[in-house]
Backbone as CSV, one residue per row, in Angstrom:
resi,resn,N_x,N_y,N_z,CA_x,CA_y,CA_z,C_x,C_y,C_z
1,UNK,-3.092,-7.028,33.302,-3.787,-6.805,34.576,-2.762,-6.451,35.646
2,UNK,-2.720,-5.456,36.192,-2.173,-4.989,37.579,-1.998,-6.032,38.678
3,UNK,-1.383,-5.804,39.814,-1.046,-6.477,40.838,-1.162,-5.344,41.953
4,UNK,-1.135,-5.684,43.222,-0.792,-4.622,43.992,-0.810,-5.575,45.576
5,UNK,-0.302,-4.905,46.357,-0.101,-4.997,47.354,-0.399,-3.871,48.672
6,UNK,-1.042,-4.456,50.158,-1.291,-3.221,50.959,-0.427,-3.757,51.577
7,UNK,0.401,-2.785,52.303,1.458,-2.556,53.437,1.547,-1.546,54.400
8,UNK,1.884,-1.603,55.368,2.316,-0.145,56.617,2.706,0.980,55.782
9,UNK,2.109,2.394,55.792,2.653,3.149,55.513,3.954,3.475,55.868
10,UNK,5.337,3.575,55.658,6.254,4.085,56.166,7.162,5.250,55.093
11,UNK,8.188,4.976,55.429,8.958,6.415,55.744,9.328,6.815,53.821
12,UNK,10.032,5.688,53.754,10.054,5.613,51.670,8.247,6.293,51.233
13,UNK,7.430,5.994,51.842,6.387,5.887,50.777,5.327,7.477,51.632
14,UNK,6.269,8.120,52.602,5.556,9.063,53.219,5.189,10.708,52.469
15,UNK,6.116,10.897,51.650,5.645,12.116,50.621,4.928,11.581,49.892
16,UNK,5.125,10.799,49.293,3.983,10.212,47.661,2.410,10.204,48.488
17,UNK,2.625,10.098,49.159,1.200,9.608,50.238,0.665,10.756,50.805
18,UNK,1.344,11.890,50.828,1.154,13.458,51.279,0.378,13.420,49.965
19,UNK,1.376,13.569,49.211,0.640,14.457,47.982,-0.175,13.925,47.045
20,UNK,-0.586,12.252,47.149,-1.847,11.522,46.801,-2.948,11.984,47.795
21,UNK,-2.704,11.896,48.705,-3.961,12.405,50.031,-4.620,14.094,49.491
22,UNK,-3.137,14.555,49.687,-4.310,16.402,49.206,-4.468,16.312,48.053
23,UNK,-3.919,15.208,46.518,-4.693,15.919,45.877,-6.339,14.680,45.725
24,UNK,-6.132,14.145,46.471,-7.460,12.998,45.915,-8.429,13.542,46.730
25,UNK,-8.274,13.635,48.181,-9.019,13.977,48.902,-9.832,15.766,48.906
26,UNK,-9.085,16.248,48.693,-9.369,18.062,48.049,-10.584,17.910,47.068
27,UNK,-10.038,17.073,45.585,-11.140,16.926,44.762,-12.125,15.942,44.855
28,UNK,-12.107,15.001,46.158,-12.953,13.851,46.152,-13.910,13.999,47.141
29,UNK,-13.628,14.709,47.849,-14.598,15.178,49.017,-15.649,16.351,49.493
30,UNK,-16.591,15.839,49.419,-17.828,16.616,49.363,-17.376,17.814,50.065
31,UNK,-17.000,17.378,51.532,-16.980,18.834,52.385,-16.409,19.391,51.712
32,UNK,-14.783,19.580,51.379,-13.612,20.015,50.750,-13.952,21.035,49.594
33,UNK,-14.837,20.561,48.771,-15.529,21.036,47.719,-16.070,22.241,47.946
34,UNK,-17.360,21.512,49.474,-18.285,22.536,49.626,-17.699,24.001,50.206
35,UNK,-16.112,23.765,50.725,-15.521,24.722,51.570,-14.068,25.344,50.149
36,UNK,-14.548,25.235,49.125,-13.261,25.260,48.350,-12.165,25.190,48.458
37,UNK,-11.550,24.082,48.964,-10.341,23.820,49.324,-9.508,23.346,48.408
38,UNK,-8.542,23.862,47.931,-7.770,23.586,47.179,-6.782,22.608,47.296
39,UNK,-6.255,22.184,46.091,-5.607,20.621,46.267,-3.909,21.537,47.448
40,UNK,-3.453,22.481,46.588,-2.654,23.622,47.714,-2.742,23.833,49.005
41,UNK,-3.785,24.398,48.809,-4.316,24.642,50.515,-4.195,23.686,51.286
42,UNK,-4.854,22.511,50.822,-5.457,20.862,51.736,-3.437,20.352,52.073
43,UNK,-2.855,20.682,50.852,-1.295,19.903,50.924,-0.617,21.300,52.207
44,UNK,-1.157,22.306,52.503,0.120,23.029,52.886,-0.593,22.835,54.668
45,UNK,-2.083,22.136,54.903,-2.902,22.062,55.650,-1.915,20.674,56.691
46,UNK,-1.883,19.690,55.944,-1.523,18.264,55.790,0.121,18.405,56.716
47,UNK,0.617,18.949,55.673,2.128,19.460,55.918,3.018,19.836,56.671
48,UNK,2.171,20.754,57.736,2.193,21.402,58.579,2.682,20.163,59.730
49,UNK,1.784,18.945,59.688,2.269,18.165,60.752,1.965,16.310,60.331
50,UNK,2.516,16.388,59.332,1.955,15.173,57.938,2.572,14.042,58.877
51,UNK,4.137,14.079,59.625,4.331,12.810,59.814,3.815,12.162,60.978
52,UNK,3.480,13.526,62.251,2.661,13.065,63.554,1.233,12.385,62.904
53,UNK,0.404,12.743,62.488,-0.656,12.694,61.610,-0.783,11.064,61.099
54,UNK,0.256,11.070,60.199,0.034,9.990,59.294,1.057,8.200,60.006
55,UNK,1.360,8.971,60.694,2.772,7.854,61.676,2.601,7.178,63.186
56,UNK,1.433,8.216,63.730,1.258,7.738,64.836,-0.130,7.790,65.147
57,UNK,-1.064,6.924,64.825,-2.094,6.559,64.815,-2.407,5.312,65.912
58,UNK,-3.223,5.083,66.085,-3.184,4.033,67.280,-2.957,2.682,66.460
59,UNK,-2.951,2.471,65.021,-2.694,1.194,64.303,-2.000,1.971,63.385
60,UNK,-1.122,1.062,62.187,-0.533,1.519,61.221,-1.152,1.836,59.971
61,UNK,-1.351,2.561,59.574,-1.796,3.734,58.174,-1.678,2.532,57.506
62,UNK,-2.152,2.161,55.961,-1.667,1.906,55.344,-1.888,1.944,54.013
63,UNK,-1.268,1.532,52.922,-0.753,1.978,51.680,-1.245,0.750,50.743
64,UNK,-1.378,1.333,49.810,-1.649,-0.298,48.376,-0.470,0.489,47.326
65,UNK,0.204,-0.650,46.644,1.410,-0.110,46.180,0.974,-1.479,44.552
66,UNK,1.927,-0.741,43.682,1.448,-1.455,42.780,2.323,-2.300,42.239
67,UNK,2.503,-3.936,42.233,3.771,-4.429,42.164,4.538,-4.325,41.421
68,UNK,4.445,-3.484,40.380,5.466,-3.605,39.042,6.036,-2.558,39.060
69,UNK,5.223,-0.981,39.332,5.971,0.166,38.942,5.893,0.723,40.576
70,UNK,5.387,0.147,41.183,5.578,0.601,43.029,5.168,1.990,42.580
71,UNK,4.015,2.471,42.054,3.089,3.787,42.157,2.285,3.420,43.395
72,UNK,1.953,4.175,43.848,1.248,4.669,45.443,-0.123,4.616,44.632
73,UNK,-0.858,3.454,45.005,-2.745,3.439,44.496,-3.327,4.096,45.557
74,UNK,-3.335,3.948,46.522,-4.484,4.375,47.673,-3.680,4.177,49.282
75,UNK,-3.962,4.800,49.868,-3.697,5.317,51.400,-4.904,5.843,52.797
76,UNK,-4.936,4.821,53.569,-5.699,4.379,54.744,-5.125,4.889,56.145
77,UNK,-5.874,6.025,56.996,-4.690,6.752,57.768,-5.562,6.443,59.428
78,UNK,-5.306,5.792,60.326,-6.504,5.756,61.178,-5.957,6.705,62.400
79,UNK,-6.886,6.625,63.085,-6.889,7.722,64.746,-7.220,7.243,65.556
80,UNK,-7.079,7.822,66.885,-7.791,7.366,67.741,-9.551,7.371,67.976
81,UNK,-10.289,6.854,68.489,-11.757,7.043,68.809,-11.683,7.068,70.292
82,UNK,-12.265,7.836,70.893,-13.016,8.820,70.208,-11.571,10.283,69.981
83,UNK,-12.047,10.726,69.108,-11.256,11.547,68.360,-10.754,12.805,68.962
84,UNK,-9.903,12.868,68.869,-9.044,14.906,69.470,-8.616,15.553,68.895
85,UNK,-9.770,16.706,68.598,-9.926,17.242,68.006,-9.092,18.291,68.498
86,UNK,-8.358,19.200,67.142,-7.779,20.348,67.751,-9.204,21.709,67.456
87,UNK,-8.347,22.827,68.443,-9.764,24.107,68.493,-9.827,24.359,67.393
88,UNK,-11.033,25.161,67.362,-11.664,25.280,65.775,-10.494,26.786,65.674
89,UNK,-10.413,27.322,66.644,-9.432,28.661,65.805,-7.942,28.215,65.834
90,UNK,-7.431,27.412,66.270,-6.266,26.960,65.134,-5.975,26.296,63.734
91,UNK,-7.044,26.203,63.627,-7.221,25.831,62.050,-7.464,26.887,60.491
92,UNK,-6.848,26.233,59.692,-7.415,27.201,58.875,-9.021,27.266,58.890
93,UNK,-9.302,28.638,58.362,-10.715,29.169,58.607,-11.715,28.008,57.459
94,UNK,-10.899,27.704,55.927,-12.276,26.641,55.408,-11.934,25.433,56.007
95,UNK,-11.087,25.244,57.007,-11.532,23.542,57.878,-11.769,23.474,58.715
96,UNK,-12.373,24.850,59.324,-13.123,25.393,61.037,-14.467,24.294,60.451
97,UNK,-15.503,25.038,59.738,-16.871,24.097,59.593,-16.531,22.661,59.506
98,UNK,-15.462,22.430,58.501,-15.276,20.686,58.662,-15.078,20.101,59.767
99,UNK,-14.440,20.896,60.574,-14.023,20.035,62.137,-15.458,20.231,63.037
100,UNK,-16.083,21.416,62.924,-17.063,21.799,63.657,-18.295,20.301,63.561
101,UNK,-18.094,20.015,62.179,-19.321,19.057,61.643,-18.679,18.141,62.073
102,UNK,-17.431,17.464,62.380,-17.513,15.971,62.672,-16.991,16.166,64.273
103,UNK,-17.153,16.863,64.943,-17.132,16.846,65.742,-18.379,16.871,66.643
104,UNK,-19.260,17.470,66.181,-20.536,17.654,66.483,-21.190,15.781,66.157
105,UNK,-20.531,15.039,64.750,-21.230,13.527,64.878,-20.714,13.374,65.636
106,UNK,-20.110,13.020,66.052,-18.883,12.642,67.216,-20.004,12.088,68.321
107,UNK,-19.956,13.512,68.900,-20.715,13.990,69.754,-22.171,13.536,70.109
108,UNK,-22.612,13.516,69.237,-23.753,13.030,69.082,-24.266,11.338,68.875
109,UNK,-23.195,10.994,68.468,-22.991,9.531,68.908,-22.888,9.402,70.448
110,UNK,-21.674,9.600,70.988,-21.014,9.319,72.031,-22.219,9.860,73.181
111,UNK,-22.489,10.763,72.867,-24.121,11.530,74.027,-25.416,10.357,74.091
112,UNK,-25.607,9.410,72.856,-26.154,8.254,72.821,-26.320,6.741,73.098
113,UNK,-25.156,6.683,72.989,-23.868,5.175,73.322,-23.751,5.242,74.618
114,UNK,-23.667,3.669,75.106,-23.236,2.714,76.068,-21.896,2.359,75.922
115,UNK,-21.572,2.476,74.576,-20.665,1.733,74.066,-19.237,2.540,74.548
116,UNK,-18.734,1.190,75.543,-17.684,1.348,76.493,-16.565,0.475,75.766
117,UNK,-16.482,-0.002,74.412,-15.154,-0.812,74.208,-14.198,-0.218,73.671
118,UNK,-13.288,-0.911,73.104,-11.655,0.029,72.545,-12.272,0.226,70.867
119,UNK,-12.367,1.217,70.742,-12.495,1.462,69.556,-11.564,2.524,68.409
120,UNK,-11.094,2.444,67.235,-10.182,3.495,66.397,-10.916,3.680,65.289
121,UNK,-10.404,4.676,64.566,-11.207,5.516,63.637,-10.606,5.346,62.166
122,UNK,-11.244,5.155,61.154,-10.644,4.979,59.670,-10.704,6.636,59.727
123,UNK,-9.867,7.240,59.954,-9.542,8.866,59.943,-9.727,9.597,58.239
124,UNK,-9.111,8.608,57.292,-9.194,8.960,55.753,-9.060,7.842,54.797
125,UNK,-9.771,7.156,53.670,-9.185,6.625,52.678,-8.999,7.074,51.745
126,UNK,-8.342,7.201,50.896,-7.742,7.622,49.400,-7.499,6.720,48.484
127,UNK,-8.490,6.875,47.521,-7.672,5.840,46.255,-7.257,6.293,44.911
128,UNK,-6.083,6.208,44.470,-5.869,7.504,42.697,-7.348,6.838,41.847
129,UNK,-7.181,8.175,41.648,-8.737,8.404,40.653,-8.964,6.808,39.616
130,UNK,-7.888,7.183,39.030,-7.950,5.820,37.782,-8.272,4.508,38.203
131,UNK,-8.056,4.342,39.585,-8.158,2.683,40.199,-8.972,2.447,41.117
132,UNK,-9.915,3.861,41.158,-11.187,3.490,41.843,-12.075,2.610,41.176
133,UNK,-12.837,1.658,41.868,-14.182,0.714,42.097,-13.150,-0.795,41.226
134,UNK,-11.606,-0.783,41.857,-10.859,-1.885,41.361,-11.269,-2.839,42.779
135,UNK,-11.357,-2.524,43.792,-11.341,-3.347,45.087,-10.418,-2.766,45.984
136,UNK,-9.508,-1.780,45.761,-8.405,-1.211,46.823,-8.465,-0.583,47.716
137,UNK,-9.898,-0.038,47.609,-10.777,0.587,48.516,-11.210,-0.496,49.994
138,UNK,-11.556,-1.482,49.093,-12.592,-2.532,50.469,-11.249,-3.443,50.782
139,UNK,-10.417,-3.393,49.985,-8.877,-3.979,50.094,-8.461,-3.697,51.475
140,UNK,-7.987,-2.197,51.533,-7.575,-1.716,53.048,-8.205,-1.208,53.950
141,UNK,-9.636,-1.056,53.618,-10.036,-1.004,55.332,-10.671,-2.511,55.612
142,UNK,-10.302,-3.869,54.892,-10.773,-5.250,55.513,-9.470,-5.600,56.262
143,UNK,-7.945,-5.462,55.445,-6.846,-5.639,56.470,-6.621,-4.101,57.642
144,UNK,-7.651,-3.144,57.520,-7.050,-2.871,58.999,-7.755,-3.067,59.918
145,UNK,-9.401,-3.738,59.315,-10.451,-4.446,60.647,-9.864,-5.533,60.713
146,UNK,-8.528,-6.679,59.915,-8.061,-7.803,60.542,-7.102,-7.273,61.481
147,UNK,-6.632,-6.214,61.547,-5.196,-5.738,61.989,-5.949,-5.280,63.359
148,UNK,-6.947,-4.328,63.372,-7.245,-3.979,64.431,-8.132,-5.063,65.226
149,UNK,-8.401,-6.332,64.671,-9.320,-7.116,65.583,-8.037,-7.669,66.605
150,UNK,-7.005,-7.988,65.677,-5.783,-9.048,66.421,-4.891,-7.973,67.637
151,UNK,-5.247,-6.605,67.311,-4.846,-5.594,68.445,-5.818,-5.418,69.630
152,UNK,-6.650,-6.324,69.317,-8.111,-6.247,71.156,-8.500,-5.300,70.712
153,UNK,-9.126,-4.676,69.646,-9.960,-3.472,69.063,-11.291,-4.048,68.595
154,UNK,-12.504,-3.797,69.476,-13.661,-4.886,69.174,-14.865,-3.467,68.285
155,UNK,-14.150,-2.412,67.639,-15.127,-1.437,67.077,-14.087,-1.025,66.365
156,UNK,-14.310,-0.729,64.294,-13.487,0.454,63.886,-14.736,1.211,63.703
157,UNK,-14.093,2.848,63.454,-15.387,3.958,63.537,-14.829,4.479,62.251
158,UNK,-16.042,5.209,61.850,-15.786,5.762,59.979,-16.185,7.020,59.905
159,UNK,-15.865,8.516,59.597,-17.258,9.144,58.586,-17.103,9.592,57.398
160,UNK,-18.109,8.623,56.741,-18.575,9.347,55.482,-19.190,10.081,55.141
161,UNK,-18.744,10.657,54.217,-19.138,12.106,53.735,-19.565,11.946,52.418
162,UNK,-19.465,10.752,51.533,-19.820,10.678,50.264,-20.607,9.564,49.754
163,UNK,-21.189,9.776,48.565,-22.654,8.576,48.441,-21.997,6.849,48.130
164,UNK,-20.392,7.358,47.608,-19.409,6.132,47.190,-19.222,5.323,48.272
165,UNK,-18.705,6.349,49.778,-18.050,5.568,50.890,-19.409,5.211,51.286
166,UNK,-20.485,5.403,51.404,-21.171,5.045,51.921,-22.117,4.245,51.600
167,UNK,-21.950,3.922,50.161,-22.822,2.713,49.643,-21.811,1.423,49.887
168,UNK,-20.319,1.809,49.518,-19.247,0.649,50.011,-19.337,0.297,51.830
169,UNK,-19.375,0.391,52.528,-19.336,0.484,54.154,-20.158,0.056,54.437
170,UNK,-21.630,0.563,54.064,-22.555,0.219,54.359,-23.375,-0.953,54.134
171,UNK,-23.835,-0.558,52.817,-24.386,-1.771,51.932,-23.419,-3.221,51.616
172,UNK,-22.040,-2.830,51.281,-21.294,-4.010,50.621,-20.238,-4.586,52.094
173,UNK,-19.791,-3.518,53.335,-19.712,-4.004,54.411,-19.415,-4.407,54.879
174,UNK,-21.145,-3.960,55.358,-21.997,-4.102,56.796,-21.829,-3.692,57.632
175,UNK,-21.207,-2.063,57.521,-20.781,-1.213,58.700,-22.120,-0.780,59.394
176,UNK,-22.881,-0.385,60.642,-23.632,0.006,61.014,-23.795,1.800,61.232
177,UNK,-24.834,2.383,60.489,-25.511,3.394,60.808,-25.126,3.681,62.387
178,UNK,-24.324,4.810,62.836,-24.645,5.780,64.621,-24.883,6.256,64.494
179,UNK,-24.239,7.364,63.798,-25.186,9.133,63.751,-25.083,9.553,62.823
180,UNK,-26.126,10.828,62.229,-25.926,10.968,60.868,-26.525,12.568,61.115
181,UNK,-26.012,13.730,60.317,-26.447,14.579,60.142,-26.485,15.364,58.916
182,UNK,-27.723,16.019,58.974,-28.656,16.265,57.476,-27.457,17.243,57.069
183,UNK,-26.771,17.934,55.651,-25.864,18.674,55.423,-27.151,20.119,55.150
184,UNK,-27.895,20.352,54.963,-28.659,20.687,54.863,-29.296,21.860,56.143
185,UNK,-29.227,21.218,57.328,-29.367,21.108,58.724,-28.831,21.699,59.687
186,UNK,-27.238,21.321,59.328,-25.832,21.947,60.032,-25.275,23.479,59.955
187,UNK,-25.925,23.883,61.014,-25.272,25.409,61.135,-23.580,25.670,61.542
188,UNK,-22.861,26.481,61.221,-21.981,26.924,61.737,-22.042,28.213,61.430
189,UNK,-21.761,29.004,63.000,-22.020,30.553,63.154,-23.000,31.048,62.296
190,UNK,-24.214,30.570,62.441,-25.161,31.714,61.316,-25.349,31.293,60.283
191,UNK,-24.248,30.063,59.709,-24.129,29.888,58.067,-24.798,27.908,57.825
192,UNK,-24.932,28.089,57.282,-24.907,26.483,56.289,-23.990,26.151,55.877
193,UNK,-22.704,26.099,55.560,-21.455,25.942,54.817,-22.000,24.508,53.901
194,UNK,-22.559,23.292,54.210,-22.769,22.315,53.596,-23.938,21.983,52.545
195,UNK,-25.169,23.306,52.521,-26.388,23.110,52.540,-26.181,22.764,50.824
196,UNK,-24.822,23.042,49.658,-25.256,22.974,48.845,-24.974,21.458,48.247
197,UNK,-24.613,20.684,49.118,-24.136,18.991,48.888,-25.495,18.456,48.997
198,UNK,-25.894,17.864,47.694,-27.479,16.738,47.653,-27.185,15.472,47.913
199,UNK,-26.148,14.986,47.381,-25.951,13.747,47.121,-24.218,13.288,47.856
200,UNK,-24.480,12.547,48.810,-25.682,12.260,49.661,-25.954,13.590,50.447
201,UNK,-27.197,13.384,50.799,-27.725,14.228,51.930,-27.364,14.500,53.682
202,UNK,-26.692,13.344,53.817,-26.088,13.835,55.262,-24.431,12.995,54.989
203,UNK,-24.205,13.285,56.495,-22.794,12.691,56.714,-23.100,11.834,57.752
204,UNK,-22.178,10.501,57.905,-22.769,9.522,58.895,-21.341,8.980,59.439
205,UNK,-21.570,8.680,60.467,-20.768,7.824,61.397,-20.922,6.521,61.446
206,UNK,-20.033,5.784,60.992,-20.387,4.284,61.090,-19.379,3.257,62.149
207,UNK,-19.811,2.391,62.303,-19.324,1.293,63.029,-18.951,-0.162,62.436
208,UNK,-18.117,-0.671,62.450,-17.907,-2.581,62.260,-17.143,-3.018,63.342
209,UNK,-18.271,-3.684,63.799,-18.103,-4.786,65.128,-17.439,-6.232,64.798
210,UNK,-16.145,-5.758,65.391,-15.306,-6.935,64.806,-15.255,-8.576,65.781
């Protein structure tokens, strides 16, 4: 049986964590998929500005490491809330619709909400394929809602995009439902880019009130 440990992402463990992120996230993610993004593309995307990104977050990123052979299991990267977004035309053209869509939940939360407290964002989780539904998942985003409660952070914010993160968050938890939009629904310029993702059917924004 394995062992592992979560810790601060830092500087030793900052490439392995590049190139676990584009390739887990490329093939694990609905949008990514729906926009064919390649595990290449997503790494040369990442790259471009991996250590601002992954280093300076309003809490520390962090990592599950495995105690015997110190392989990189999974990586937790957070942001600020509400989120700043860069323009949709500095981006590459298949992560214009991705930004367009969570920017638009965003939005659509925040156009709804009262909600005036300090809040940060689980920006990405990643876990290697083989050691998913071990616990490493609910592992690091429970120490960064302890990490961010003991920082005066009384909200972390989420979005999921997949039927996994969102049966974990939700159901097993107790993150709360804000906004959710149908993939189905979501125009960008003229197009659907998402309409061919069923499962799940939308993307949602969640909350845990710490």
């Amino acid at each position: 049986m394995y062992s592992y440990t979560v810790k601060k992402l830092d500087n030793d463990y900052s490439e392995q964590a590049l190139t676990l992120v584009s390739e887990e996230f490329s093939h694990g993610s609905p949008l990514h998929q729906a926009m064919d993004i390649s595990q290449q593309e997503y790494f040369d995307y990442l790259s471009a500005d991996w250590h601002n990104y992954a280093m300076a977050g309003p809490l520390d990123s962090l990592i599950a490491i495995d105690s015997n052979s110190h392989e990189l299991l999974g990586c937790l990267i957070t942001s600020r809330f509400p989120v700043v977004f860069c323009e949709l035309e500095l981006l590459p053209e298949k992560q214009q619709p991705i930004s367009a869509l969570l920017q638009k939940l965003e939005s659509n939360y925040l156009k709804s909400s009262r909600h005036h407290g300090k809040g940060c964002m689980v920006d990405l989780v990643v876990v290697r394929k083989t050691y998913r539904g071990t616990g490493i998942y609910q592992h690091m985003r429970k120490t960064l809602h302890t990490q961010a409660k003991a920082a005066g952070y009384d909200t972390v914010f989420g979005e999921l995009s997949s039927a996994s993160t969102q049966h974990v968050c939700v159901k097993k938890l107790g993150h709360k439902v804000l906004a959710e939009i149908n993939y189905d629904t979501f125009d960008y310029r003229g197009n659907k880019p998402f309409a061919s993702i069923e499962n799940p059917p939308s993307i949602q924004l969640v909350g845990v009130f710490l």
